[in-house]
FIMARKE-320774 format. One record per residue: residue in one letter; x, y, z negated of N, C-alpha, C in turn. Coordinates in pm, whole numbers, padded with zeros to 5 digits, always signed. Atoms other than C-alpha are relative to their C-alpha. Example, Ala and Ser with C-alpha at 12.3 -4.5 7.8 and 13.67 -1.06 7.14 Angstrom:
# FIMARKE-320774
a+00089-00119+00000+01230-00450-00780+00090+00120+00000
s-00082-00119+00006+01367-00106-00714-00077+00109-00073
***
This chain:
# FIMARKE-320774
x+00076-00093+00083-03791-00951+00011-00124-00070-00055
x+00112+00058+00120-04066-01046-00255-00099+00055+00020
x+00141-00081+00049-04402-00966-00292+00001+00165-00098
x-00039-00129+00158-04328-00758-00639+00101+00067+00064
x-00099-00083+00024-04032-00625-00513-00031+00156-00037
x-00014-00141+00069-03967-00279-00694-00144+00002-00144
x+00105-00029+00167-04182-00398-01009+00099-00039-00073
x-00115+00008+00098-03982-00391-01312-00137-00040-00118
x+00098+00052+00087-04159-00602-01583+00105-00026-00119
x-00069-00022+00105-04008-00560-01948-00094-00144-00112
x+00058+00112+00056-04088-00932-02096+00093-00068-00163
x-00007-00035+00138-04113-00966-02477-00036-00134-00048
x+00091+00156+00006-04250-01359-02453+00123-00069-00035
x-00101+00150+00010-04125-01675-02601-00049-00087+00055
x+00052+00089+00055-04167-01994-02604-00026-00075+00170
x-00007+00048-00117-04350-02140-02244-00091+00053+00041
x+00065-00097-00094-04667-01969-02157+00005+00091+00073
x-00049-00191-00085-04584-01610-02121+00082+00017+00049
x-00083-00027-00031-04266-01689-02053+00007-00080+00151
x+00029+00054-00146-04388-01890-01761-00100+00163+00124
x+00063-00122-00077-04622-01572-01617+00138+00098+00028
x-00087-00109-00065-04323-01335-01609+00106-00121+00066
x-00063+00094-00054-04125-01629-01463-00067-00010+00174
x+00075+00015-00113-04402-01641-01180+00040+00166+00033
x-00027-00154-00072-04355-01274-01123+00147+00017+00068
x-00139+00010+00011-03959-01304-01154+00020-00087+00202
x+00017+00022-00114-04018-01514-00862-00024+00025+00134
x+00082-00079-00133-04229-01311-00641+00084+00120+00017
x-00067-00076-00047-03966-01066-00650+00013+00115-00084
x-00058-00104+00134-03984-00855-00940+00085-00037-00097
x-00080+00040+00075-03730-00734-01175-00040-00069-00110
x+00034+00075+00188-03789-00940-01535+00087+00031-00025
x-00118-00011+00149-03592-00832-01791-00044-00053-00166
x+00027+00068+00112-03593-01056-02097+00061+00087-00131
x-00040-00072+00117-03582-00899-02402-00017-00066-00157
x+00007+00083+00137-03483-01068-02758+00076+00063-00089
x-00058-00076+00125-03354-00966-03127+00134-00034+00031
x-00214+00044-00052-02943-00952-03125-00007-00124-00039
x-00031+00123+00043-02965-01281-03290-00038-00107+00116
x+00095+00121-00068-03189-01472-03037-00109-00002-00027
x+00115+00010+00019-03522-01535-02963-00015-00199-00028
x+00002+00158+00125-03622-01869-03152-00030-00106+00128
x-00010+00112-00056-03701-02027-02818+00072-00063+00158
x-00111+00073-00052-03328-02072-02708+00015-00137-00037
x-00047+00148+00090-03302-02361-02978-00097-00078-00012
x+00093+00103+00046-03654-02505-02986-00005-00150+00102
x+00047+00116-00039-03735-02831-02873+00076-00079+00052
x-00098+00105-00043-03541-03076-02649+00147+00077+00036
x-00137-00100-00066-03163-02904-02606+00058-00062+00066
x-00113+00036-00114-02905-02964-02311+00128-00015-00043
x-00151+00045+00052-02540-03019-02374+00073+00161-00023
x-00104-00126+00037-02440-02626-02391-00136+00048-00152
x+00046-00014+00093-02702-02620-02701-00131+00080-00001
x+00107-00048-00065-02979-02446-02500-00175-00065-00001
x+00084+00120-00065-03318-02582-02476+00008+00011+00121
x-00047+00040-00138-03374-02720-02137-00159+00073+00032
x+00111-00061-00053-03730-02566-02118+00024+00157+00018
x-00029-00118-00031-03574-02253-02140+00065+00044+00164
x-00045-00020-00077-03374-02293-01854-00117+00033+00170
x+00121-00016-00103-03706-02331-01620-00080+00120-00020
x+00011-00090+00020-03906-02076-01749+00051+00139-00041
x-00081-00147+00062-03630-01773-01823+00057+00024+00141
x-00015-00022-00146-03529-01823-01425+00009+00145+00043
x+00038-00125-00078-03497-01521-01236-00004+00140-00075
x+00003-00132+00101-03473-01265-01537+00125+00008-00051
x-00085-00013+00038-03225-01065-01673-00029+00022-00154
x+00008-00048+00169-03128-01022-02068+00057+00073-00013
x-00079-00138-00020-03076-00797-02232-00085+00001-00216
x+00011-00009+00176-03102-00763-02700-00026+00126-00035
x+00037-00087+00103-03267-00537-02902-00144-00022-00111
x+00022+00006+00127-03367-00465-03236-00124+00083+00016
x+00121-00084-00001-03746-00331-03243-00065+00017-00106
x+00051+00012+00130-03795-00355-03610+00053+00150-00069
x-00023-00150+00024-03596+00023-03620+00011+00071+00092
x+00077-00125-00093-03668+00371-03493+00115-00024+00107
x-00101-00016-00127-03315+00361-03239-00073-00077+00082
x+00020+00065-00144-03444+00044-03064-00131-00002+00002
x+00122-00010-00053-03801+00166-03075+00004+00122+00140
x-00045-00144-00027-03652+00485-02957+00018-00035+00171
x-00055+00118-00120-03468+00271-02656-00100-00072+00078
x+00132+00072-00093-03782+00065-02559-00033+00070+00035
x+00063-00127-00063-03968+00397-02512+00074+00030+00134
x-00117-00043-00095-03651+00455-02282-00080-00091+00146
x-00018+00079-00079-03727+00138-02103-00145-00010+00068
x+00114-00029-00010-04090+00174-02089-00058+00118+00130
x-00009-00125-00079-04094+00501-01921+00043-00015+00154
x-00013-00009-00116-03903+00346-01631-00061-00175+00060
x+00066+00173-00032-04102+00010-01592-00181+00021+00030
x+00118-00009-00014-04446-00128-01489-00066-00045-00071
x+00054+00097+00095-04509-00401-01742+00013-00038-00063
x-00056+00042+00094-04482-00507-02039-00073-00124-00053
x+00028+00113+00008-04515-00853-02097+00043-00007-00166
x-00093+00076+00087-04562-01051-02426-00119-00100-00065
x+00096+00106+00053-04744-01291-02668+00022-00014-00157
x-00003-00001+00103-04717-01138-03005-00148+00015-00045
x+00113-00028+00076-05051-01187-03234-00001+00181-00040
x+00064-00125+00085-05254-00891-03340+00041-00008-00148
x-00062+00021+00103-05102-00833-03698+00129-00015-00023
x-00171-00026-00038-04752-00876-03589+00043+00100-00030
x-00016-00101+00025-04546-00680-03718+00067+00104+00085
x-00003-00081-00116-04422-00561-03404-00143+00047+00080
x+00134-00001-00102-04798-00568-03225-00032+00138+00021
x+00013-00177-00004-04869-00159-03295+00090+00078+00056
x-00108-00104-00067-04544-00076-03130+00003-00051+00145
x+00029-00006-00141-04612-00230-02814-00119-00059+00032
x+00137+00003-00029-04963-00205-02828-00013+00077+00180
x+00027-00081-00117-05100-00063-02488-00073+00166-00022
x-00031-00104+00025-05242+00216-02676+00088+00070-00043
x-00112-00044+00031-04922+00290-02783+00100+00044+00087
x-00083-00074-00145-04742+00279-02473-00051+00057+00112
x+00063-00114-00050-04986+00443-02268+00039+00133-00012
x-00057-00091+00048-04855+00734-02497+00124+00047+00095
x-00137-00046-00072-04499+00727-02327+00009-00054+00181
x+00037-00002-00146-04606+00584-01980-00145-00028+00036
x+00118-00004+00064-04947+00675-01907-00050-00145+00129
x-00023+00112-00096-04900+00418-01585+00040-00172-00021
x-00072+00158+00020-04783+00094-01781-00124-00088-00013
x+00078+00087+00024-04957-00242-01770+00017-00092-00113
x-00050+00123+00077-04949-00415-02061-00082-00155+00003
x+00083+00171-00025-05019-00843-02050+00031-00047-00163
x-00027+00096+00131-05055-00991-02401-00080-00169+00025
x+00034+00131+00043-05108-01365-02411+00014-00074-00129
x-00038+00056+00155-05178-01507-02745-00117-00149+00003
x+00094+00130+00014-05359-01816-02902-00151+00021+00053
x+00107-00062-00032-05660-01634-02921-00053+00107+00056
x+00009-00108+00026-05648-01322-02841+00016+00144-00040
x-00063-00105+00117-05663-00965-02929-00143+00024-00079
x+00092+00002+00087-06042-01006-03065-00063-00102-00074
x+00065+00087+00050-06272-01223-03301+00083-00056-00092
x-00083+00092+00160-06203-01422-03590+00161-00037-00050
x-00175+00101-00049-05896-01614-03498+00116+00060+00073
x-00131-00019-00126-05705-01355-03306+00096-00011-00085
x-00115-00033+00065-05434-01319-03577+00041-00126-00007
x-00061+00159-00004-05369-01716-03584+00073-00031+00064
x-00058+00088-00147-05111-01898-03391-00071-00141+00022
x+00056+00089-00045-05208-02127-03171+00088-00034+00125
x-00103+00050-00122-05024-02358-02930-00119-00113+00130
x+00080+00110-00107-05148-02620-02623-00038-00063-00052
x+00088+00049+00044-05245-02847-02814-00104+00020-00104
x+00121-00076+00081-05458-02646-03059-00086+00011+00066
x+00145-00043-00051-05656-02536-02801-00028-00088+00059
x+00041+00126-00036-05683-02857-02628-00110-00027-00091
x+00111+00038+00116-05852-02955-02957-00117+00036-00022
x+00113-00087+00056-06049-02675-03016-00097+00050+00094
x+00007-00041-00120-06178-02635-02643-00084-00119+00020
x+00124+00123-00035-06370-02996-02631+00123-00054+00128
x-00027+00084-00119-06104-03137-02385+00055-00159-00069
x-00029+00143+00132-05967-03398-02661-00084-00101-00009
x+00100+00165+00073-06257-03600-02740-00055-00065+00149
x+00038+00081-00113-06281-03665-02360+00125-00065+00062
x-00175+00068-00030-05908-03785-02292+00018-00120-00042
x-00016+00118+00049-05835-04115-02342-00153-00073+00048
x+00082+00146-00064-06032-04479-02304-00118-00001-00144
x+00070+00053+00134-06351-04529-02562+00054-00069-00053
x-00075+00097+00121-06262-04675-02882+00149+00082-00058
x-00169-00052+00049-05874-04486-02882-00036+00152-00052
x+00015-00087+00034-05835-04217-03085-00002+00156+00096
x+00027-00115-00092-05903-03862-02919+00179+00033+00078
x-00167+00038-00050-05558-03788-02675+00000+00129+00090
x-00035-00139-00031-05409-03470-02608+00117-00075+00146
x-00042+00005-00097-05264-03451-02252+00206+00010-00026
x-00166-00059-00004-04871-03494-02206+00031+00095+00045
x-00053-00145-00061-04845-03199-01977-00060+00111-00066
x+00032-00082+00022-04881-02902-02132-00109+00159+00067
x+00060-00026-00108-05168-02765-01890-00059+00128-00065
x+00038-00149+00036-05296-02507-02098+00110+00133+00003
x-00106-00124+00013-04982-02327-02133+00023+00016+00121
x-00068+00026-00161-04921-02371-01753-00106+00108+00026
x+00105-00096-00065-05271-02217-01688+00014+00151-00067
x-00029-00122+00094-05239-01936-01927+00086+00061+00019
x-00126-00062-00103-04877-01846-01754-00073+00044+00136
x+00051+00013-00133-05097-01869-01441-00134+00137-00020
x+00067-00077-00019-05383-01685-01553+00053+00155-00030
x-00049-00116+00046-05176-01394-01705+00085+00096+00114
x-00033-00047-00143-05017-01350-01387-00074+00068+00107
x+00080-00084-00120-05267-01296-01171-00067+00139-00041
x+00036-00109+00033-05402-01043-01413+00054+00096-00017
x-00080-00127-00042-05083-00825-01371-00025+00020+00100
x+00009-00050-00111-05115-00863-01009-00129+00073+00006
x+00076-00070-00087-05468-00748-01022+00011+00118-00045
x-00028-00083+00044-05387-00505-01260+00107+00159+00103
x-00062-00073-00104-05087-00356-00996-00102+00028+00074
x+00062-00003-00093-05330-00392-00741-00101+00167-00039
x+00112-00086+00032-05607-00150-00892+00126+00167-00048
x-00108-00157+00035-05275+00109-01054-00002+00046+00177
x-00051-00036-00148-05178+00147-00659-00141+00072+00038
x+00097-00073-00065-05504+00275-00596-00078+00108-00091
x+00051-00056+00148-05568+00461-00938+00115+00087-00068
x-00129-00054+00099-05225+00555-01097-00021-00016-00082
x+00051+00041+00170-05412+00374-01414+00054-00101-00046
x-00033+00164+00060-05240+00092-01596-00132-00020-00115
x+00084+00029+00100-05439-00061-01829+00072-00152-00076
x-00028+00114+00000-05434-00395-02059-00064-00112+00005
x+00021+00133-00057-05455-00743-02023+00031-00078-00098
x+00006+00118+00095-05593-00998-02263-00010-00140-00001
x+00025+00142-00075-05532-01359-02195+00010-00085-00155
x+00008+00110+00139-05636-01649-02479+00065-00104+00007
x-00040+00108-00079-05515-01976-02404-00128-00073-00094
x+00145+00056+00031-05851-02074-02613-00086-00001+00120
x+00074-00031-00130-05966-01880-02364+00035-00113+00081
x-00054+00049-00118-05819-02066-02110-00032-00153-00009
x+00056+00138+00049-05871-02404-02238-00159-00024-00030
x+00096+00033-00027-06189-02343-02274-00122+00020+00096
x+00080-00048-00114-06309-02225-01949+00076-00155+00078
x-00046+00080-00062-06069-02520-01850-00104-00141+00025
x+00066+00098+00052-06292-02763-02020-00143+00015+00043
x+00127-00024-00018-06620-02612-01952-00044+00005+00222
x+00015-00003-00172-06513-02563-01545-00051-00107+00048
x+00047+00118-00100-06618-02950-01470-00146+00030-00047
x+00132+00049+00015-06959-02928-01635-00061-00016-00135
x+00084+00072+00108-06945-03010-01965-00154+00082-00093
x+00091-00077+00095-07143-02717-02127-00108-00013+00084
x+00169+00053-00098-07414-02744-01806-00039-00136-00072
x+00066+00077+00059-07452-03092-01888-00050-00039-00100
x+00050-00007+00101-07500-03075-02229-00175+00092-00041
x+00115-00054+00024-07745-02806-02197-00111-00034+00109
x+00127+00077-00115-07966-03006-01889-00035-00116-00100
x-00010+00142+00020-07898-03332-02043-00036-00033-00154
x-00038-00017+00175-07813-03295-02435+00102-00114+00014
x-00122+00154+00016-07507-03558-02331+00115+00050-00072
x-00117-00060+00030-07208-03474-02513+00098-00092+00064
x-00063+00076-00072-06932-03616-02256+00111-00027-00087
x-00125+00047+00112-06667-03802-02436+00089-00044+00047
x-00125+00076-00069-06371-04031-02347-00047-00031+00120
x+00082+00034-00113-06378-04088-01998+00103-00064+00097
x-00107+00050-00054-06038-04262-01931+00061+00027+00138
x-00088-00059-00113-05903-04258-01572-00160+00020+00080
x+00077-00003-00096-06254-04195-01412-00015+00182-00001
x+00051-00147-00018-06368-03863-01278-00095+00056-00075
x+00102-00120+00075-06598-03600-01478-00100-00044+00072
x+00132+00072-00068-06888-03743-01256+00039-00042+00112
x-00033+00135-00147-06751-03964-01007+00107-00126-00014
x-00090+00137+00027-06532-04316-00943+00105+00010-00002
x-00130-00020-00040-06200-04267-00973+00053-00132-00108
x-00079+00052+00084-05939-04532-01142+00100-00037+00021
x-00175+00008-00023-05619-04647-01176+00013-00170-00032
x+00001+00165+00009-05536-05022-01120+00122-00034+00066
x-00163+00086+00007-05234-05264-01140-00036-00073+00138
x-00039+00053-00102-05152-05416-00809+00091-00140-00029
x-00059+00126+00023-04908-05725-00764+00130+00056-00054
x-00122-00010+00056-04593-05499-00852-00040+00123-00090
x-00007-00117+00016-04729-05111-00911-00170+00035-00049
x+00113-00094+00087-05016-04876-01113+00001+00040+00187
x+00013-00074-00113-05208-04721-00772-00130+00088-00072
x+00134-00109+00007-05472-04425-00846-00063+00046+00092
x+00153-00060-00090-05785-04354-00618-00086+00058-00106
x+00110-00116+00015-06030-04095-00617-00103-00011+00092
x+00081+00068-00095-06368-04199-00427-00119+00070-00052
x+00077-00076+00035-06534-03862-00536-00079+00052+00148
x+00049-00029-00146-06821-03800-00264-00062-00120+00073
x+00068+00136-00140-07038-04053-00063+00082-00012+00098
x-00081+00023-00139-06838-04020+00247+00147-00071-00056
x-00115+00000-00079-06524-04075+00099-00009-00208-00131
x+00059+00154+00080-06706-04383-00132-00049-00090+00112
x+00111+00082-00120-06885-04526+00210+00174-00079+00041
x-00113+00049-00015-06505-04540+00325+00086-00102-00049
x-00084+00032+00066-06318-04679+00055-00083-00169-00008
x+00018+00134+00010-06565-04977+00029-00015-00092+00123
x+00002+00066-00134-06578-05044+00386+00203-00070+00003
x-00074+00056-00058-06222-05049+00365+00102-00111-00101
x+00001+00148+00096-06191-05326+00079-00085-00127+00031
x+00055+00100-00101-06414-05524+00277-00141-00008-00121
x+00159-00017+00090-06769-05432+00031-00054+00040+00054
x+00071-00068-00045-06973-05287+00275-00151+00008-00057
x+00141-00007+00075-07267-05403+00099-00017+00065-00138
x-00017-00074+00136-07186-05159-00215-00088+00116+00036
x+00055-00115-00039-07321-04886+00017-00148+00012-00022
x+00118-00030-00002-07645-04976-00070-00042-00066-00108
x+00014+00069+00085-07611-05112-00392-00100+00086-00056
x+00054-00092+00093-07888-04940-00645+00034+00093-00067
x-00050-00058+00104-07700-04865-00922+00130+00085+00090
x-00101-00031-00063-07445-04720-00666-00010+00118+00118
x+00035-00058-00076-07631-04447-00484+00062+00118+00019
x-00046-00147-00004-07440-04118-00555+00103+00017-00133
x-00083-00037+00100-07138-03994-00780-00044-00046-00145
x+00022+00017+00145-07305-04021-01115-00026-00100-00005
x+00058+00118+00014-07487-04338-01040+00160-00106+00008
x-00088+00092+00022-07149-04499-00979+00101+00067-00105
x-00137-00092+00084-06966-04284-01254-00096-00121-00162
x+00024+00079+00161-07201-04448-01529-00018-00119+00030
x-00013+00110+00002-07188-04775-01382+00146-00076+00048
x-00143+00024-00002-06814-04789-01372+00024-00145-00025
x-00050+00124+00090-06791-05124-01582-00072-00145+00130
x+00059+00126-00119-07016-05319-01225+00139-00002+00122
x-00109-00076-00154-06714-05126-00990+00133-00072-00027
x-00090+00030+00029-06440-05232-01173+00090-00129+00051
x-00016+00149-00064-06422-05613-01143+00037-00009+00117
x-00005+00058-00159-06457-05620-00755+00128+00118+00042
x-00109-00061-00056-06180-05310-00700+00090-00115-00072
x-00155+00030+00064-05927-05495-00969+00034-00144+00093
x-00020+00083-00114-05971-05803-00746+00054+00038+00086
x-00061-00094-00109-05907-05613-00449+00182+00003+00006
x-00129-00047+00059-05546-05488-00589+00019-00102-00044
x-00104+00156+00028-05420-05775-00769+00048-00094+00121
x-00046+00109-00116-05400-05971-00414+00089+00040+00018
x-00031-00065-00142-05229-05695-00254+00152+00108-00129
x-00108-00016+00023-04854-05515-00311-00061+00191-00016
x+00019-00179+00014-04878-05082-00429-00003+00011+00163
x-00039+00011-00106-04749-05084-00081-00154-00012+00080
x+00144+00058-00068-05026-05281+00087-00129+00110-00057
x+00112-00088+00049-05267-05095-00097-00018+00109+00043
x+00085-00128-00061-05225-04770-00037+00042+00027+00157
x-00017+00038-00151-05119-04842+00339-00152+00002+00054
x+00166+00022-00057-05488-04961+00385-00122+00089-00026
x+00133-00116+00021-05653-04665+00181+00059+00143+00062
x+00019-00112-00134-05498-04389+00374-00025-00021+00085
x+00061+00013-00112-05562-04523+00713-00176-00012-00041
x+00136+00002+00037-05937-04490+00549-00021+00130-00061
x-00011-00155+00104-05824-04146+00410-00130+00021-00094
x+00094-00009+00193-05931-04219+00023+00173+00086-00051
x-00101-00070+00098-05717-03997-00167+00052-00128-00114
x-00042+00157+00024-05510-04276-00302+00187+00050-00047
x-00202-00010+00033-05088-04270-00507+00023-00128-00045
x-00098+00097+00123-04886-04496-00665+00035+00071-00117
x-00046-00075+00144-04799-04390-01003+00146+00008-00030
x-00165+00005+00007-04438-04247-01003+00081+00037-00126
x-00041-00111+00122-04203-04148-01254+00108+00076+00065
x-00057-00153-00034-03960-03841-01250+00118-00098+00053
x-00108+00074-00084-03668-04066-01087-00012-00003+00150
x+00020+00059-00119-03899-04166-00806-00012+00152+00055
x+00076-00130-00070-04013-03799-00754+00138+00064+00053
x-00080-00057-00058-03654-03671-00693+00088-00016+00083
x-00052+00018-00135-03586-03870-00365-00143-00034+00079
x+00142+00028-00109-03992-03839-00263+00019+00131+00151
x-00028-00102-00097-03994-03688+00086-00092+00109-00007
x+00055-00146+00003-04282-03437-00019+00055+00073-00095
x-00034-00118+00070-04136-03283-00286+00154+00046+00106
x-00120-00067-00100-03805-03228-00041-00047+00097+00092
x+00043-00075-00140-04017-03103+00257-00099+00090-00079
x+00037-00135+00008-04198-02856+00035+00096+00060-00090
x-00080-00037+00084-03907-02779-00132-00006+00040-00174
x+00037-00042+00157-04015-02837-00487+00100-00004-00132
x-00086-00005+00103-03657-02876-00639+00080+00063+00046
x-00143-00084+00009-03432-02663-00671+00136-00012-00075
x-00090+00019+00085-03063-02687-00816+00091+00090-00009
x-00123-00107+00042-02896-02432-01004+00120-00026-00084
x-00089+00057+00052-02591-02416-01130+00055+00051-00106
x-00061-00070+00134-02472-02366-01511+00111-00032-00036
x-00094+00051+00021-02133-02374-01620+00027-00086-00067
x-00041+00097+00145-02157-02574-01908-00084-00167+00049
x+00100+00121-00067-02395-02798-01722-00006-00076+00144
x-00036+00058-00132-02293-02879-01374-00169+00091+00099
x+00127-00072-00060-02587-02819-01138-00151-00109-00063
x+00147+00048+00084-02941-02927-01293-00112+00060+00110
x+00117-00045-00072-03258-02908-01119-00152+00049-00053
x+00144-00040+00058-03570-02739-01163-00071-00020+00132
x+00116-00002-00149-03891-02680-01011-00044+00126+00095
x+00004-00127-00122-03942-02498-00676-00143+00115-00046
x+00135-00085-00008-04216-02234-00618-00145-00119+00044
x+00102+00029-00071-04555-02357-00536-00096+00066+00089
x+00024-00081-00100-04690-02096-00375+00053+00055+00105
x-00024+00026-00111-04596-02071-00040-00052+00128+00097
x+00068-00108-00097-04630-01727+00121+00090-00002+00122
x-00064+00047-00163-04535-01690+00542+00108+00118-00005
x-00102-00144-00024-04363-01294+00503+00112+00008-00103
x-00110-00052+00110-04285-01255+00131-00001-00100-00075
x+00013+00072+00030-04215-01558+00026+00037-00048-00152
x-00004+00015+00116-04116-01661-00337+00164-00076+00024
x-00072+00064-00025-03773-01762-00431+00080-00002-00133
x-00050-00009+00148-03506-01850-00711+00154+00004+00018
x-00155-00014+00009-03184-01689-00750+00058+00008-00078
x-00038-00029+00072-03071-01621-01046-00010-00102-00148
x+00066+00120+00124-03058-01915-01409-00028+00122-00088
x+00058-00068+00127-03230-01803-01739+00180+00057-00037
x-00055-00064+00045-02997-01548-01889+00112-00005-00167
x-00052-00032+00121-02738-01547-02191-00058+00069-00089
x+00030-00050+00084-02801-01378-02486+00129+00097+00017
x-00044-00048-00039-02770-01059-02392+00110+00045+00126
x-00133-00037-00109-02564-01098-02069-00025+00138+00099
x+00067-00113-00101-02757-00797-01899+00007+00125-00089
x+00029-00128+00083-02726-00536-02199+00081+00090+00101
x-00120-00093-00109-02436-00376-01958-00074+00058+00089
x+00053-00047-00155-02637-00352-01655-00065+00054-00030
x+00157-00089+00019-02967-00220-01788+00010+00140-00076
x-00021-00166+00068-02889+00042-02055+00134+00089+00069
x-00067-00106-00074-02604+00180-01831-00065+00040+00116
x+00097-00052-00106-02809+00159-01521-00090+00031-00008
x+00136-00075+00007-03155+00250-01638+00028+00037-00090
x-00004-00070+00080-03060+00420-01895+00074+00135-00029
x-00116-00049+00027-02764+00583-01871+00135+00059-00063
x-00065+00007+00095-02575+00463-02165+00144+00014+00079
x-00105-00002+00031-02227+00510-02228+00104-00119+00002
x-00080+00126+00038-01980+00187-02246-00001+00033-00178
x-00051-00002+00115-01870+00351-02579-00173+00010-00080
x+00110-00006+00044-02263+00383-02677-00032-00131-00038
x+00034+00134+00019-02311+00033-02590+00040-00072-00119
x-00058+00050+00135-02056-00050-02825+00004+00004-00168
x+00104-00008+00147-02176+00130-03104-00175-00045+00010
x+00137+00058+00022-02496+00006-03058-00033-00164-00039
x-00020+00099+00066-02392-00325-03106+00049-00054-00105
x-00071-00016+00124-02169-00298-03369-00092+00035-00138
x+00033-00032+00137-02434-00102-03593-00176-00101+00025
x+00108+00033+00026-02721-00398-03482-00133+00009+00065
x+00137-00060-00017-02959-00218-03254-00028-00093+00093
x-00021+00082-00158-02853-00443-02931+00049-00152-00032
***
C-alpha cells in the first residue's frame, strides 16, 4: 500500500516536468490517469524515440498511470471531464494562461463541479505577471534565472546544464504542493490551487546558494565558476587512468583532505584560511592537488580520500552506473517490460519510506489503452457508448 493510495489524480501534462510530478504521485500510490486528444499528446513522438516509435522519455515519466483520450475542445468531452472531475482529487497540468483549453480547467472552474478538487498547474511562468502566457522550457529558465552565466570555465561561452534540473525540480516542487495541498483538504474539505513556475523554480534554484545575498553585501556578480563550489574548493582532476571529483567544502573536511595528500602545511596557509579564501584562490590549490592525482591511479585516489572521509567519485558514465553496487542496493533500477521492446530499464524511486513505501508497477500507457476501464468503471459508460464515442471523435 502507498502513501496516496485512494487519490485519483486526473493528469492533463506533457512533455517532462508535470509529467514527472504526477509520475511522483503515480508512485506513492495514487491512481494517475493520463489524459490526451484521440490523436495523441505531442509528447509520445518528441525527442529521442525507441524502436516501437515512442519516445523513450515518455516511457519514464508516464510510469504508473493509466490512459485514457479525450476531446476537450467540445461540450460532450467537457461534459465527460466534469464526469471525471466530480470523482477525483486532482487535476494536474501545464497548460499556459491563454490556452485555449486554460478556462475549462481553470480551478475556478472546477471548483464549480467539485468544490473539493486540487488543481496543480505548472507552466513556464506561471499563472501571473508579464510572461505568464509564454512558453518556456529548462533551458529558458536556466537562462533567464542567472544560472547560465555561472556554468562553465571563464572565457567559454555561458553553458546550460545537460540534466534537465529545472524540469526535475519543478516535477518535484509541484508535488509536494499537491501533497500539502491533500494534507490541509483532510483537515478542511477545501481544495484549492497550485501555481508552480519553473522560472520560479530556477530562480529560487539559482538564488538558494547566495548569489542575490552576495551581490547585494558585495556588489559581485558571480559568474563562471567551473567545477569549484559556489564558495568553497571543490574540483575535478585527471588521475593516471580516470576524471576523480572532490568536495573539500568546510575547514574540517579541508584540514583532512590536505593532511591526507601529505600538505599539512596548507592548514595554515594565509590565503587559505576559510571556504572563500580558498574558493578565490583556487588557481594557488590547483597545481599541488593536480600533482597529487597524476602520480596516483582513480583507484588509488579515492581509496586514500575516503579513509580521510572527503567526499570524493570517479566520474562514471551510464554503463558504469548499471553494474554500480549502490545503485543495486538502493534499488535505483528498475526493469519493465514492453512488448515491442524487450525489458528496458528505468529509474527506481528515491524516496525511501519504511511502511508506505513507493513502488513501480505498471509502463507508461498506450494511447488510450484505459478508455475501457475508466469510463465504464468511473463512469458508467456503456461498451456500445464507448463505441460511439469514438467513432464520432470525443475519445
Amino acid at each position: 500500500m502507498g502513501s496516496l493510495d485512494g487519490i485519483r489524480v486526473l493528469d492533463l501534462s506533457r512533455f517532462q516536468a508535470c509529467p514527472l510530478s504526477s509520475m511522483i504521485l503515480g508512485d506513492m500510490g495514487a491512481e494517475v490517469i493520463r489524459i490526451e486528444s484521440p490523436e495523441g499528446a505531442p509528447d509520445r513522438t518528441w525527442g529521442q524515440l525507441g524502436p516501437d516509435g515512442e519516445t523513450l522519455l515518455y516511457k519514464i515519466v508516464n510510469r504508473n498511470k493509466k490512459g485514457i483520450t479525450l476531446n476537450l475542445d467540445i461540450p460532450e468531452g467537457r461534459e465527460i471531464f466534469h464526469g471525471l472531475v466530480k470523482n477525483s482529487d486532482v487535476v494536474l497540468h501545464n497548460f499556459t494562461p491563454g490556452a485555449p483549453v486554460s478556462s475549462e480547467i481553470s480551478y475556478e472552474r472546477l471548483k464549480e463541479v467539485n468544490p473539493s478538487i486540487i488543481v496543480a498547474a505548472l507552466t513556464g511562468y506561471g499563472q501571473s505577471g508579464p510572461e505568464a502566457e509564454n512558453p518556456c522550457f529548462d533551458g529558458v529558465a536556466q537562462a533567464r534565472s542567472g544560472s547560465m552565466v555561472m556554468n562553465g570555465f571563464p572565457g567559454d561561452p555561458p553553458l546550460k546544464t545537460g540534466i534537465p534540473y529545472i524540469d526535475v525540480m519543478g516535477g518535484l516542487w509541484t508535488a509536494i504542493g499537491v501533497i500539502m495541498a491533500i494534507y490541509h483538504r483532510e483537515k478542511t474539505n477545501v481544495g484549492q490551487a497550485i501555481d508552480v513556475s519553473l522560472f520560479d523554480v530556477a530562480f529560487f534554484a539559482t538564488q538558494s546558494v547566495g548569489t542575490l545575498l552576495l551581490y547585494a553585501i558585495s556588489g559581485e556578480i558571480r559568474r563562471q565558476i567551473g567545477n569549484l563550489g559556489f564558495h568553497s574548493y571543490n574540483g575535478c582532476f585527471k588521475t593516471k587512468d580516470q576524471w576523480v571529483q572532490i568536495t573539500t567544502a568546510t575547514n574540517s573536511i579541508w584540514r583532512r583532505f590536505v593532511k591526507a595528500i601529505g600538505k599539512e602545511d596548507l592548514i595554515h596557509h594565509p590565503k587559505m584560511k576559510n571556504d572563500m579564501d580558498r574558493f578565490y584562490h583556487a588557481s594557488l590549490i590547483d597545481p599541488i592537488v593536480n600533482k597529487w592525482m597524476e602520480q596516483r591511479t582513480a583507484d588509488e585516489v579515492v581509496s586514500i580520500l575516503k579513509k580521510a572521509r572527503i567526499p570524493c567519485s570517479i566520474l562514471k558514465t551510464v554503463d558504469q552506473l548499471l553494474s554500480d553496487p549502490q545503485v543495486e542496493a538502493r534499488e535505483m533500477i528498475k526493469l519493465m517490460n514492453y512488448p515491442e521492446m524487450g525489458e528496458i530499464p528505468v529509474p527506481g524511486v528515491p524516496v525511501k519510506l519504511s511502511v508506505t513505501p513507493g513502488s513501480i508497477n505498471i509502463p507508461s500507457p498506450k494511447l488510450g489503452e484505459h478508455n475501457k476501464e475508466v469510463y465504464c468503471g468511473l463512469l458508467g459508460f456503456s461498451s456500445q457508448k464507448i463505441s460511439r464515442l469514438k467513432r464520432e471523435g470525443v475519445i
